[in-house]
PyMOL Python script that loads the backbone (N, CA, C, O; Angstrom):
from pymol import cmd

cmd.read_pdbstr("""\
ATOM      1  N   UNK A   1      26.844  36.933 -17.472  1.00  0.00           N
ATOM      2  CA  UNK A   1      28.108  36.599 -18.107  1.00  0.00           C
ATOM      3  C   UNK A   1      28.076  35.114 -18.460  1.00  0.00           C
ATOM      4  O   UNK A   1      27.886  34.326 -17.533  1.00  0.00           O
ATOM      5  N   UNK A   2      28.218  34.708 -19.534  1.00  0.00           N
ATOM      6  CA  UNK A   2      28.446  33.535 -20.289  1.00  0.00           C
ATOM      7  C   UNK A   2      29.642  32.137 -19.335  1.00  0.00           C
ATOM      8  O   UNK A   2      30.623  32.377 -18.631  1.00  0.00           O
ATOM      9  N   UNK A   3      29.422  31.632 -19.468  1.00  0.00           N
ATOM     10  CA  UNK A   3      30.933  30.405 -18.716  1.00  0.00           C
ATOM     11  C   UNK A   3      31.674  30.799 -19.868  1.00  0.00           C
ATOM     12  O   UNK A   3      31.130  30.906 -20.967  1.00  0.00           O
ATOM     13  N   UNK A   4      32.806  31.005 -19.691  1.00  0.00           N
ATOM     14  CA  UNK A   4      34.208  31.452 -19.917  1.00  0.00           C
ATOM     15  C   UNK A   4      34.906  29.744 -20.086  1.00  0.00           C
ATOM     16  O   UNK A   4      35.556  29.644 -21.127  1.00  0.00           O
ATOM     17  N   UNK A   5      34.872  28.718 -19.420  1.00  0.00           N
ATOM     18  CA  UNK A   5      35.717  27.670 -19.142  1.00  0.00           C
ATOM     19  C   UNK A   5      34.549  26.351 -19.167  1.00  0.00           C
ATOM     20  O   UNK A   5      33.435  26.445 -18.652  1.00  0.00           O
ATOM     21  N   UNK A   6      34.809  25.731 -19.526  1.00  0.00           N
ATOM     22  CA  UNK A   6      33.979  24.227 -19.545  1.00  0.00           C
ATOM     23  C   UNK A   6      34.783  23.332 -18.507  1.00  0.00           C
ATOM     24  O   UNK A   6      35.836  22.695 -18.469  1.00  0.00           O
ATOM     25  N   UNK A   7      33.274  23.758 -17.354  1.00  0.00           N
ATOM     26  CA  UNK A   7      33.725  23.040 -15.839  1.00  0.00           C
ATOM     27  C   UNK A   7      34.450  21.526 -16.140  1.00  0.00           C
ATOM     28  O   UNK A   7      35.230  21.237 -15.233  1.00  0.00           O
ATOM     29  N   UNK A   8      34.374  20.587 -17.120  1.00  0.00           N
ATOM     30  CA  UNK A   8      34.661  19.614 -17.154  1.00  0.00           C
ATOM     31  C   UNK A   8      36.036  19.500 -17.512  1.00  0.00           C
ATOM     32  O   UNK A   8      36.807  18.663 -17.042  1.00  0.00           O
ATOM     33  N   UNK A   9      36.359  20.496 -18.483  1.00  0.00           N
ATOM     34  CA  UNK A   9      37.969  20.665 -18.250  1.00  0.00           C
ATOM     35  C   UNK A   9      38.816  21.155 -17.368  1.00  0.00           C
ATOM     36  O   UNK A   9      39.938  20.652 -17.422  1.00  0.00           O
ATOM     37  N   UNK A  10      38.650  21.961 -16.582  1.00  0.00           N
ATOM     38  CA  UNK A  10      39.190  22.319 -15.077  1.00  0.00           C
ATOM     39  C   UNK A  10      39.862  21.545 -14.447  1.00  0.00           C
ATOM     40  O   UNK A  10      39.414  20.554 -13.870  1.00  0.00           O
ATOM     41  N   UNK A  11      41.030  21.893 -14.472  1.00  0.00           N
ATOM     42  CA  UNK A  11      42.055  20.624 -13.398  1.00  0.00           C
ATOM     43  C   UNK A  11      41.950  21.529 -12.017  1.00  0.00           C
ATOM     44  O   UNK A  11      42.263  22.686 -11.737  1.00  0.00           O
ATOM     45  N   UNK A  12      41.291  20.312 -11.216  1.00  0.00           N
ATOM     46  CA  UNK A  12      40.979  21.340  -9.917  1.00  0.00           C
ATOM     47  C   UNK A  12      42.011  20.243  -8.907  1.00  0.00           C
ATOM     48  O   UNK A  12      42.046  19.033  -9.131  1.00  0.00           O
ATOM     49  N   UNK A  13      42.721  20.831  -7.917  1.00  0.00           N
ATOM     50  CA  UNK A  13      43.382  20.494  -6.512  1.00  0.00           C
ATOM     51  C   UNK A  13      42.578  20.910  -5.517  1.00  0.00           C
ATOM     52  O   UNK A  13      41.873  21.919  -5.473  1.00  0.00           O
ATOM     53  N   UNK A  14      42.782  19.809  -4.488  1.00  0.00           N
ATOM     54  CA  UNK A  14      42.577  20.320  -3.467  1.00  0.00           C
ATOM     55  C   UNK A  14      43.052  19.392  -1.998  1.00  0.00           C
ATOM     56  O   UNK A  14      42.915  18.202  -1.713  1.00  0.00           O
ATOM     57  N   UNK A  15      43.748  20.722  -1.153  1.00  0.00           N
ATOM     58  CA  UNK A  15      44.204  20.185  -0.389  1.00  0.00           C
ATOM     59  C   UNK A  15      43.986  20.731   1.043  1.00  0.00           C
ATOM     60  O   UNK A  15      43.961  21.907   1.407  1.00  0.00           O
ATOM     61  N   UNK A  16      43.841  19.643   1.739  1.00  0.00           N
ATOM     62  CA  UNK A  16      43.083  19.481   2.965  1.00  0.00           C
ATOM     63  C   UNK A  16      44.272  20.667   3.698  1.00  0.00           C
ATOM     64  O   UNK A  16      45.473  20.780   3.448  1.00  0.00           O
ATOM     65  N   UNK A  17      43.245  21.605   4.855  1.00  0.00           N
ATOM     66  CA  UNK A  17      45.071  22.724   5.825  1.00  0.00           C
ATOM     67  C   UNK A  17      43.946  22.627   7.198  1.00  0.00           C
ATOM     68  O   UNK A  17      43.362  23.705   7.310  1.00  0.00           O
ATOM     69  N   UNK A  18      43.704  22.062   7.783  1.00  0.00           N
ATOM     70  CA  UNK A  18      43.152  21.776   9.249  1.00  0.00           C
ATOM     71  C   UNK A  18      41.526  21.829   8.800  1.00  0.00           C
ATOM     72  O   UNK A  18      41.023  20.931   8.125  1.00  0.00           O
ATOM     73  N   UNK A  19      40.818  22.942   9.245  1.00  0.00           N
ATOM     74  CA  UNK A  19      39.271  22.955   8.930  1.00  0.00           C
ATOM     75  C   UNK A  19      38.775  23.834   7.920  1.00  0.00           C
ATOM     76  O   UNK A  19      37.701  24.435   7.864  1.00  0.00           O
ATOM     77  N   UNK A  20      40.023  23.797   6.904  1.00  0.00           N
ATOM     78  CA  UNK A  20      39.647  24.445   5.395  1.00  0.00           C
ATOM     79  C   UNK A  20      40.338  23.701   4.604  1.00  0.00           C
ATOM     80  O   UNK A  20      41.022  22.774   5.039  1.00  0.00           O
ATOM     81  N   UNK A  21      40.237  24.080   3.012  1.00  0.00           N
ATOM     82  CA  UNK A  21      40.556  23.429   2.205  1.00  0.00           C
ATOM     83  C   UNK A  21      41.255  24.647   0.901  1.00  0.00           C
ATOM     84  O   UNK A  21      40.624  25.582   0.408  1.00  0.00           O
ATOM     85  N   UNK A  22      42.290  24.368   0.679  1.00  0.00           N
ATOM     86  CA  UNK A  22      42.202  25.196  -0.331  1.00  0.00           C
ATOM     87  C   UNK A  22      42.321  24.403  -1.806  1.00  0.00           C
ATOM     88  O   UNK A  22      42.884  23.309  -1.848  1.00  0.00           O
ATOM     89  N   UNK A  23      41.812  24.956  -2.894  1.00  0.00           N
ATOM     90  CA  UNK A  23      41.029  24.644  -3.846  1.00  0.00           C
ATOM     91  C   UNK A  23      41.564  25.324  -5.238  1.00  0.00           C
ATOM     92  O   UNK A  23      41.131  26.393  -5.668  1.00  0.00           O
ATOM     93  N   UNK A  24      42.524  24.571  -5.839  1.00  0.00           N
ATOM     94  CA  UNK A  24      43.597  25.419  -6.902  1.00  0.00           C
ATOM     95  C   UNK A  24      42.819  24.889  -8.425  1.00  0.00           C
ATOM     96  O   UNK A  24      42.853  23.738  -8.860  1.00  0.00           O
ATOM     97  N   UNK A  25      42.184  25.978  -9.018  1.00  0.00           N
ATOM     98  CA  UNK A  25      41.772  25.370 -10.445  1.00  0.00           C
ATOM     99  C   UNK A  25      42.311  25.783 -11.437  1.00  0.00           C
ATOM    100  O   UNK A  25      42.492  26.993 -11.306  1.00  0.00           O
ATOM    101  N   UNK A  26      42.704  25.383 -12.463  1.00  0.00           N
ATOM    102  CA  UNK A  26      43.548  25.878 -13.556  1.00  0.00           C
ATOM    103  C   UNK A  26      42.972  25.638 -14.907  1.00  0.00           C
ATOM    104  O   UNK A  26      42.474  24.515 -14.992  1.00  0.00           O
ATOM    105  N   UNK A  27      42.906  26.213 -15.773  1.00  0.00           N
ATOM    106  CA  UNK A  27      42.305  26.533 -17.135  1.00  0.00           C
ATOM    107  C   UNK A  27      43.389  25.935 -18.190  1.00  0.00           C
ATOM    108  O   UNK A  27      44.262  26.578 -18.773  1.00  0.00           O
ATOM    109  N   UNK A  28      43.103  24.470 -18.294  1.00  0.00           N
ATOM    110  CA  UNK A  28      44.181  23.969 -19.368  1.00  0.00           C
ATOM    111  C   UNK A  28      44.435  24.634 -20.497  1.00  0.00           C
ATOM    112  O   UNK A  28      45.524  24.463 -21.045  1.00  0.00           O
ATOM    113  N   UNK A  29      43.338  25.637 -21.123  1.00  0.00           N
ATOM    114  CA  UNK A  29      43.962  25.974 -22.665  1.00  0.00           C
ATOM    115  C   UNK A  29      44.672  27.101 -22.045  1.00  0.00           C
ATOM    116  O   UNK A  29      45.867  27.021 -22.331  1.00  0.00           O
ATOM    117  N   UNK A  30      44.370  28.271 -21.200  1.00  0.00           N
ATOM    118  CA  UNK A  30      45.814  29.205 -20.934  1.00  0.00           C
ATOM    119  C   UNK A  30      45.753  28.940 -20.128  1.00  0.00           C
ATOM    120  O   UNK A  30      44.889  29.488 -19.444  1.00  0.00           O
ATOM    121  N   UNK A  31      46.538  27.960 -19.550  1.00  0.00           N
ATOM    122  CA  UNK A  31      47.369  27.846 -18.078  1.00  0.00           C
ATOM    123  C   UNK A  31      46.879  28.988 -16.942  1.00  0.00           C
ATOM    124  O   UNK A  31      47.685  29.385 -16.101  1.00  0.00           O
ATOM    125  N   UNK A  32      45.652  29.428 -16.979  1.00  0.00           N
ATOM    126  CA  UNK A  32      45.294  30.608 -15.843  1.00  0.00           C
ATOM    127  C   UNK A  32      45.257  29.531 -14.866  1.00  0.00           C
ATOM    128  O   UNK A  32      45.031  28.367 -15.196  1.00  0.00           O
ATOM    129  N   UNK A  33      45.555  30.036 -13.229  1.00  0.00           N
ATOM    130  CA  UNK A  33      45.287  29.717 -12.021  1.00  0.00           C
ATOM    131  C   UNK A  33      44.672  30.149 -11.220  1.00  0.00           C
ATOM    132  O   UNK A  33      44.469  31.288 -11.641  1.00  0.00           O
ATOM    133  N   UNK A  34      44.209  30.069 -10.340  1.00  0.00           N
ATOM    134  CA  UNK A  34      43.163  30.434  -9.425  1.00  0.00           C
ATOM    135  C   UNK A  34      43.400  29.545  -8.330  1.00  0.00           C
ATOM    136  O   UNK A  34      43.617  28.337  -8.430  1.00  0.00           O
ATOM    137  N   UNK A  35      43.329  30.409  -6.976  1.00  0.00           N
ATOM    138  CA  UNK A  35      42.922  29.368  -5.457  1.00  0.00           C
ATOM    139  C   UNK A  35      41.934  30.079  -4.613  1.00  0.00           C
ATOM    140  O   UNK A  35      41.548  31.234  -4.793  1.00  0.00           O
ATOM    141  N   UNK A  36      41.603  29.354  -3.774  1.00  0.00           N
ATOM    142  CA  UNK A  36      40.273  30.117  -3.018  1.00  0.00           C
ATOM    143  C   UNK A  36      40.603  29.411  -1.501  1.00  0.00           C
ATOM    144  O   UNK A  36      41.667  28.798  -1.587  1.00  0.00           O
ATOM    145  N   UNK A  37      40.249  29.353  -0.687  1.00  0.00           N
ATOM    146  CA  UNK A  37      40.276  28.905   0.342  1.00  0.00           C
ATOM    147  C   UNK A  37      39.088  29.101   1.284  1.00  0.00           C
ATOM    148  O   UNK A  37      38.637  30.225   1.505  1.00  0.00           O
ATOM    149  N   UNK A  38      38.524  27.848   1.907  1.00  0.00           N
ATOM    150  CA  UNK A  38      37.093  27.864   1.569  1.00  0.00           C
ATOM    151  C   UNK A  38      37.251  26.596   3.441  1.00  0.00           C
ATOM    152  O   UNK A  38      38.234  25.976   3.847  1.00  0.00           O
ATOM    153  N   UNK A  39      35.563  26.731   4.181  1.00  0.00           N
ATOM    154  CA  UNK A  39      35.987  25.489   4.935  1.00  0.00           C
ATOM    155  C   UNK A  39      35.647  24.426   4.645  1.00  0.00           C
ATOM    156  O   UNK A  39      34.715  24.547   3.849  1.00  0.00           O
ATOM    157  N   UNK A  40      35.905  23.216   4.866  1.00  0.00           N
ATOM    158  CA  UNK A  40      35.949  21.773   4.957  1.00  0.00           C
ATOM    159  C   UNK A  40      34.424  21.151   4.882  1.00  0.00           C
ATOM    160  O   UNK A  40      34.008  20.147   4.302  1.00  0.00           O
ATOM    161  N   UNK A  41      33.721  22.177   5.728  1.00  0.00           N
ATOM    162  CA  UNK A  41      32.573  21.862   5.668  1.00  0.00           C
ATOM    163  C   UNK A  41      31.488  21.903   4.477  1.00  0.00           C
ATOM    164  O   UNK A  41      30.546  21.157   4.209  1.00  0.00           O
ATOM    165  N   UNK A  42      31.875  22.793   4.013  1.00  0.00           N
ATOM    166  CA  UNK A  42      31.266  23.554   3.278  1.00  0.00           C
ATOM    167  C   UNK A  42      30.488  22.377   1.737  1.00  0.00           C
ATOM    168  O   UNK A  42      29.395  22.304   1.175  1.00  0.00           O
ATOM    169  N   UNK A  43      31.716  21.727   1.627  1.00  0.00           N
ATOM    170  CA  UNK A  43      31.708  20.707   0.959  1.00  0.00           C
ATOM    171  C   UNK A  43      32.121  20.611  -0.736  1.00  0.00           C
ATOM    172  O   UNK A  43      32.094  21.701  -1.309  1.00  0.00           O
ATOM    173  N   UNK A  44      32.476  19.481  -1.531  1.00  0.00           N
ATOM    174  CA  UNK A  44      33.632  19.767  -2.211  1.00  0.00           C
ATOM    175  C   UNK A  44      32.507  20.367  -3.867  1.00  0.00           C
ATOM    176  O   UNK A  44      33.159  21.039  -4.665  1.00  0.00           O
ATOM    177  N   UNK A  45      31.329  20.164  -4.169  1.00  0.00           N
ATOM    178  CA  UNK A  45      30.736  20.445  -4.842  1.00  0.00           C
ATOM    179  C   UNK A  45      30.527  22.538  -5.103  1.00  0.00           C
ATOM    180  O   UNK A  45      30.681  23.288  -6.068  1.00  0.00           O
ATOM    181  N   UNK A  46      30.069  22.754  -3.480  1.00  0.00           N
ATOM    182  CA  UNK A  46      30.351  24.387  -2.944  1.00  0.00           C
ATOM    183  C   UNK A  46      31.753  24.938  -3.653  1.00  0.00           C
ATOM    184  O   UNK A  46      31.838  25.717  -4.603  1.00  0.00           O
ATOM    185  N   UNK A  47      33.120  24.128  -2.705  1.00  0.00           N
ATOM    186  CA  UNK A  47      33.948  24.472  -3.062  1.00  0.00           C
ATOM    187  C   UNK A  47      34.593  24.776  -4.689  1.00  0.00           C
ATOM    188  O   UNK A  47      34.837  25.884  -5.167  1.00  0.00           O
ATOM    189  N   UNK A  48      34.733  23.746  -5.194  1.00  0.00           N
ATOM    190  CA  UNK A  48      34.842  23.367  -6.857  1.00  0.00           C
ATOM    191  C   UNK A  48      33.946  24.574  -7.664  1.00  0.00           C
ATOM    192  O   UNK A  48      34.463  25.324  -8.492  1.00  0.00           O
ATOM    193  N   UNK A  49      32.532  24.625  -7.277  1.00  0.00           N
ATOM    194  CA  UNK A  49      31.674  26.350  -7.908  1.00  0.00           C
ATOM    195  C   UNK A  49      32.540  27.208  -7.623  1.00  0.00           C
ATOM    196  O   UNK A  49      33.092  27.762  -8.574  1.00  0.00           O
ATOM    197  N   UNK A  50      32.835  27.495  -6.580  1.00  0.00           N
ATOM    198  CA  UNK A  50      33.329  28.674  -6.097  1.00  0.00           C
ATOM    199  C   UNK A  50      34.327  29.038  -7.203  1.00  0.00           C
ATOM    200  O   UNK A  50      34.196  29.883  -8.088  1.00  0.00           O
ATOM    201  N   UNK A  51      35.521  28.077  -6.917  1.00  0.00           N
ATOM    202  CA  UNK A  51      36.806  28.166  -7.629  1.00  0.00           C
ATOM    203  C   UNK A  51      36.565  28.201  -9.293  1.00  0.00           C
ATOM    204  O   UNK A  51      37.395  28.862  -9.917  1.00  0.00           O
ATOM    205  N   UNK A  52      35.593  27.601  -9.996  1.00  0.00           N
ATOM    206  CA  UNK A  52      35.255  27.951 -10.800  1.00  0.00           C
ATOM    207  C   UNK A  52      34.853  29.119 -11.483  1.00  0.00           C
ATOM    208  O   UNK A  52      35.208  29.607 -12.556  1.00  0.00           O
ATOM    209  N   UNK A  53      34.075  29.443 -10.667  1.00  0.00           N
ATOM    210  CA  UNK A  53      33.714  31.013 -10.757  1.00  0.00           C
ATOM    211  C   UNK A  53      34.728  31.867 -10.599  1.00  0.00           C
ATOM    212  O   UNK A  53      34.842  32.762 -11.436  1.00  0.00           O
ATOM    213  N   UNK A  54      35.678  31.779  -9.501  1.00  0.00           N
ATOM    214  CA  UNK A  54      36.683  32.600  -9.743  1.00  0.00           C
ATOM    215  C   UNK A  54      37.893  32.630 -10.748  1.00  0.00           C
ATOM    216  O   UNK A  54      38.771  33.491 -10.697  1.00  0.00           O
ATOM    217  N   UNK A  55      37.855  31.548 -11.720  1.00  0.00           N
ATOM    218  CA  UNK A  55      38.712  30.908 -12.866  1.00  0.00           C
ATOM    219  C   UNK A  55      37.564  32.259 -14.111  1.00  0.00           C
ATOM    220  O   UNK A  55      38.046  33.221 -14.709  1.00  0.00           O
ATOM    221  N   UNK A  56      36.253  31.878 -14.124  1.00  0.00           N
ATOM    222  CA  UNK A  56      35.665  32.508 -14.939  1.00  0.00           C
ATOM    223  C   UNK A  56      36.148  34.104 -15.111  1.00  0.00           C
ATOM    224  O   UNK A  56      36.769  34.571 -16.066  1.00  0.00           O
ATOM    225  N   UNK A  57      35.658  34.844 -13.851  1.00  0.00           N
ATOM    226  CA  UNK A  57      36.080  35.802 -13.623  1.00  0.00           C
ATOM    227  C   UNK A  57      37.645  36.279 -14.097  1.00  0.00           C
ATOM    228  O   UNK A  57      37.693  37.316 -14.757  1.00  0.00           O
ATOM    229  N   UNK A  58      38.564  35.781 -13.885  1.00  0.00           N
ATOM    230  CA  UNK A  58      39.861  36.019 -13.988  1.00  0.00           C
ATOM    231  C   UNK A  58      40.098  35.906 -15.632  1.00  0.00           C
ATOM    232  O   UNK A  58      41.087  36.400 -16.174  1.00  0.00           O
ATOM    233  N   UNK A  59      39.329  35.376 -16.165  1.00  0.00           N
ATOM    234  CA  UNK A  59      40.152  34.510 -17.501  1.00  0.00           C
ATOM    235  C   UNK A  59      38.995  35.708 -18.645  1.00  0.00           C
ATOM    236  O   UNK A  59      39.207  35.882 -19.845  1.00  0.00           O
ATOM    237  N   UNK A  60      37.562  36.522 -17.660  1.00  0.00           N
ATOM    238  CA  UNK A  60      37.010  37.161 -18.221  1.00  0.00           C
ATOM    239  C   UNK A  60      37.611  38.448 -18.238  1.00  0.00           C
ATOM    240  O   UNK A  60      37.499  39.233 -19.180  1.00  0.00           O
ATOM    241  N   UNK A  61      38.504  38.750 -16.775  1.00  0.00           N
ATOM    242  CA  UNK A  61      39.130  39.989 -16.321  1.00  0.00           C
ATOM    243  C   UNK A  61      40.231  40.499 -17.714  1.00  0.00           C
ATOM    244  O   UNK A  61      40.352  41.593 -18.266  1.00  0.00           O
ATOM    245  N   UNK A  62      40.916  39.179 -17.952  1.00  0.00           N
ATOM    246  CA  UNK A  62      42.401  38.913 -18.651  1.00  0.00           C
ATOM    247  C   UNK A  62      41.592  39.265 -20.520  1.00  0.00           C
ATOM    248  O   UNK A  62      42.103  39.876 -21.459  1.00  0.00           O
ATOM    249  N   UNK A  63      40.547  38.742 -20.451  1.00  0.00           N
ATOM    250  CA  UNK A  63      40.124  38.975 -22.593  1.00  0.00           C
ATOM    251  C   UNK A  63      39.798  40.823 -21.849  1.00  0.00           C
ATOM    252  O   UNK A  63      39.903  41.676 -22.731  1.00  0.00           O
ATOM    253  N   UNK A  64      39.586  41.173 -20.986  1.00  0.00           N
ATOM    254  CA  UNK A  64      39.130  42.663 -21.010  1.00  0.00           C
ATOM    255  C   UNK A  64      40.235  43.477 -21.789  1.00  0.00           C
ATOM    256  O   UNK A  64      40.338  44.083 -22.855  1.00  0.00           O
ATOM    257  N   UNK A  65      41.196  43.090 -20.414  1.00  0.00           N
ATOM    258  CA  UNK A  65      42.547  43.817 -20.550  1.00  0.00           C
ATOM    259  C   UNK A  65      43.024  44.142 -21.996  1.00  0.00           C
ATOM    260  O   UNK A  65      43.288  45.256 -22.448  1.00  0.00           O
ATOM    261  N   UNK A  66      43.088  42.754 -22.724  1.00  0.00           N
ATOM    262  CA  UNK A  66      43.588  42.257 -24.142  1.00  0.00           C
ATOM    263  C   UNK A  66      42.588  43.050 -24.520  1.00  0.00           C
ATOM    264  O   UNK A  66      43.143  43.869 -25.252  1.00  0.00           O
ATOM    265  N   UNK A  67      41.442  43.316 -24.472  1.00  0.00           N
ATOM    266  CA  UNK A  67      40.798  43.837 -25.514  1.00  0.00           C
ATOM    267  C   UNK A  67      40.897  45.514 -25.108  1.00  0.00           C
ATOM    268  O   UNK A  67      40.171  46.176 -25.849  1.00  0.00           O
ATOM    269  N   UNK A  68      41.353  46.018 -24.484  1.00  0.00           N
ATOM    270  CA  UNK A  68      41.580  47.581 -24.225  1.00  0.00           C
ATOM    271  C   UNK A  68      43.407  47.698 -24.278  1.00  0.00           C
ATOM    272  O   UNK A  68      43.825  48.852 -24.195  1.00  0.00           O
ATOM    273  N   UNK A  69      43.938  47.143 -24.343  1.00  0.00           N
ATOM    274  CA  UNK A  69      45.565  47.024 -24.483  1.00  0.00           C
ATOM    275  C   UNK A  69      45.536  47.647 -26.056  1.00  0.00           C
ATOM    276  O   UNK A  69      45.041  47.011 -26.986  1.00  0.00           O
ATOM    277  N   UNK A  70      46.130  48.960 -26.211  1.00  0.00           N
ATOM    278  CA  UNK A  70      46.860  49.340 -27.239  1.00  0.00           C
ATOM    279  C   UNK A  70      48.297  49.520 -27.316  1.00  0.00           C
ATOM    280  O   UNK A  70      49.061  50.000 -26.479  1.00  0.00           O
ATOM    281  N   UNK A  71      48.565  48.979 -28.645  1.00  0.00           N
ATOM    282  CA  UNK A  71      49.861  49.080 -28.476  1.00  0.00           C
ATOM    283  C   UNK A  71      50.481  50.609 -28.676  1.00  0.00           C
ATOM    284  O   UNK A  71      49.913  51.615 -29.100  1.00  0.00           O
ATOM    285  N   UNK A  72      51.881  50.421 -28.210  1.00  0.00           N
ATOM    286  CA  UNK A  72      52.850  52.067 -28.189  1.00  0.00           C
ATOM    287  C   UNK A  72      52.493  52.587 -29.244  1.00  0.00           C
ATOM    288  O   UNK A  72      52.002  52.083 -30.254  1.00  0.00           O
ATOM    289  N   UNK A  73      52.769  53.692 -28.975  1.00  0.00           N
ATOM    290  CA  UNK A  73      52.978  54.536 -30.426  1.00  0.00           C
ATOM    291  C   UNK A  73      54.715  54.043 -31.015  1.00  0.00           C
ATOM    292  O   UNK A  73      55.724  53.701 -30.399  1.00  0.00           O
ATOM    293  N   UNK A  74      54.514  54.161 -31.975  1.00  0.00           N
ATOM    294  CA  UNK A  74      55.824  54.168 -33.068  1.00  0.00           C
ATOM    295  C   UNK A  74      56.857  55.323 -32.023  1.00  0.00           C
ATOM    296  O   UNK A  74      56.584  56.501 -31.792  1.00  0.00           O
ATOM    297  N   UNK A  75      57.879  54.672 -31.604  1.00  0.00           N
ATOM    298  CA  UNK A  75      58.816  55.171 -31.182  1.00  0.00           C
ATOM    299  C   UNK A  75      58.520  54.729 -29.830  1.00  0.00           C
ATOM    300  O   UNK A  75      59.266  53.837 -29.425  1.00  0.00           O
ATOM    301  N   UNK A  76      57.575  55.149 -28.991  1.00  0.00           N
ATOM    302  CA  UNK A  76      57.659  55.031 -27.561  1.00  0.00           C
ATOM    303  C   UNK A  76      58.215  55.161 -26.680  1.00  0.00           C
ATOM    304  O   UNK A  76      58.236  54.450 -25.675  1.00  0.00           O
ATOM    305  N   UNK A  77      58.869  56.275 -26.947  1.00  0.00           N
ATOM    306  CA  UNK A  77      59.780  56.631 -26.249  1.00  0.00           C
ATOM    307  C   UNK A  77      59.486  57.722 -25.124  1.00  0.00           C
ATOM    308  O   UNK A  77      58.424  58.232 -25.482  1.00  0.00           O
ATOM    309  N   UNK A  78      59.856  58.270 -24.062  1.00  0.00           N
ATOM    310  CA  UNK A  78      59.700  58.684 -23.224  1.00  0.00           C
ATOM    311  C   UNK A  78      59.133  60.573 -23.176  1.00  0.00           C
ATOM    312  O   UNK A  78      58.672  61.341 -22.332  1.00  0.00           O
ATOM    313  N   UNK A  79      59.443  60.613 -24.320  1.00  0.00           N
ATOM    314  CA  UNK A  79      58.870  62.304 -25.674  1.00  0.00           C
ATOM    315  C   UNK A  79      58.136  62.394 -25.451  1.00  0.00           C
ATOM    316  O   UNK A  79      57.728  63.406 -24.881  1.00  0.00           O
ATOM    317  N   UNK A  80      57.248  61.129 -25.820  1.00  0.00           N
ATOM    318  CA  UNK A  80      55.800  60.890 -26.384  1.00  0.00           C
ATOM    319  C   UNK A  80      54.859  61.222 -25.064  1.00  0.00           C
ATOM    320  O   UNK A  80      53.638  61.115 -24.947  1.00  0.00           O
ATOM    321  N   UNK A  81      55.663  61.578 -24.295  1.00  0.00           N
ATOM    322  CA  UNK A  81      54.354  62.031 -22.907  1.00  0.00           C
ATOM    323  C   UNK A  81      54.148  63.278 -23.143  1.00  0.00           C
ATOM    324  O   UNK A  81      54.892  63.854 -23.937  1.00  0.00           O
ATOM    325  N   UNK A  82      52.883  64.106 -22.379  1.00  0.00           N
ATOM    326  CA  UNK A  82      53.322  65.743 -22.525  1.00  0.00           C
ATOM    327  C   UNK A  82      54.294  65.954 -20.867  1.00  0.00           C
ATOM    328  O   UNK A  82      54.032  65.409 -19.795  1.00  0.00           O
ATOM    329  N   UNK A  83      55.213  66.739 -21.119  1.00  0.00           N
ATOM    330  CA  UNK A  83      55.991  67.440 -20.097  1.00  0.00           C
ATOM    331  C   UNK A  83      54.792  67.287 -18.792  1.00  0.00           C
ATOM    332  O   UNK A  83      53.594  67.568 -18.813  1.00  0.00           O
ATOM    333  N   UNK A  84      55.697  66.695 -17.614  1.00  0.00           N
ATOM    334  CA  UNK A  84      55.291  66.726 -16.130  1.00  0.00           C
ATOM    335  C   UNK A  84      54.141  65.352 -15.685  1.00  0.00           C
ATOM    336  O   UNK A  84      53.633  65.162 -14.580  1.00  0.00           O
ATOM    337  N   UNK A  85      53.997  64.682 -16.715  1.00  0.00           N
ATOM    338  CA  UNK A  85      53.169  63.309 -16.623  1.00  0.00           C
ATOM    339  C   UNK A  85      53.769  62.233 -16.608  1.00  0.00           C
ATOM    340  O   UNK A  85      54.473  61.745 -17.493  1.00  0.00           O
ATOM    341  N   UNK A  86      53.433  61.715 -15.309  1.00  0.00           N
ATOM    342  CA  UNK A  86      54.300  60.209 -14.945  1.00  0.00           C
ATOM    343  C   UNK A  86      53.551  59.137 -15.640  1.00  0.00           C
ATOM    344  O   UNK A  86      52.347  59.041 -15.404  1.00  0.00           O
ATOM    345  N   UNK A  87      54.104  58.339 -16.446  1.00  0.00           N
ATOM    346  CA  UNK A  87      53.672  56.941 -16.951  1.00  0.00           C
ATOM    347  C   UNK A  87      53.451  55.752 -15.440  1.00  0.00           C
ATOM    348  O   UNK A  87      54.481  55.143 -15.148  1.00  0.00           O
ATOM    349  N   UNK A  88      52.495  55.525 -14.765  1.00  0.00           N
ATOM    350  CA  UNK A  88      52.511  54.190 -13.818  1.00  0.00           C
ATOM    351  C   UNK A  88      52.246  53.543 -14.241  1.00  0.00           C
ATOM    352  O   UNK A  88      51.343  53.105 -13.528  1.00  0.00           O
ATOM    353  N   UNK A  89      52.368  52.470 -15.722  1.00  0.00           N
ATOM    354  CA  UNK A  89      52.126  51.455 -16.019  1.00  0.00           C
ATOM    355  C   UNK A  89      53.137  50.917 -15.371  1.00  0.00           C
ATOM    356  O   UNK A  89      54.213  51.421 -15.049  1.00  0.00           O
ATOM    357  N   UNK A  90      52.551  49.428 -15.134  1.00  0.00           N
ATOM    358  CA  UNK A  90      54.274  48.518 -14.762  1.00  0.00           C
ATOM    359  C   UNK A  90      54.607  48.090 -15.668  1.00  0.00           C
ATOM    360  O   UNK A  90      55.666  47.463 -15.702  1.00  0.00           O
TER     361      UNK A  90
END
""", "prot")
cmd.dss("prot")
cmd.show_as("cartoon", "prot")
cmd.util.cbc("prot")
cmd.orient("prot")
C-alpha cells in the first residue's frame, strides 16, 4: 500500500500518562484523527511510525468506503426493500 499522508505534514501530539504515551496524529487536508497508545520506552521515532501508519490505514479505510458508497435509489423510501428485510445501515 502506497503512503496515503506525507509524514511531514502530520500534526502529531503527544502526551506523556505515567509509563506510556499517547500519540494523537491528524491529517491536515481531512481533518482525520488517529491515537495509539504506546510505552514511553519505546521511543518517540517507534511511536510517531506507529501513529502514522494508523492515520494511513484509516484515511485508506475512509477512500474504500467512498469508493463502494452508492447512492439511494430515487425515492428511498422504505418500499424499496423486498418485504421482511431489515436495513442495518446506521
Amino acid at each position: 500500500m502506497a503512503a496515503s499522508v506525507d509524514p511531514d505534514e502530520v500534526l502529531l501530539e503527544f502526551r506523556r500518562i505515567g509509563a506510556a504515551v499517547k500519540v494523537t496524529a491528524v491529517d491536515p487536508r481531512t481533518l482525520v484523527e488517529v491515537s495509539i497508545v504506546g510505552p514511553a520506552a519505546a521511543g518517540e521515532s517507534v511511536l510517531t511510525r506507529n501513529a502514522i501508519a494508523k492515520l494511513d490505514r484509516a484515511l485508506e479505510r475512509r477512500r474504500q468506503e467512498a469508493e463502494t458508497h452508492r447512492p439511494a435509489s430515487p425515492g428511498g423510501g422504505i418500499g424499496d426493500r423486498p418485504s421482511g428485510t431489515l436495513d442495518r445501515r446506521a
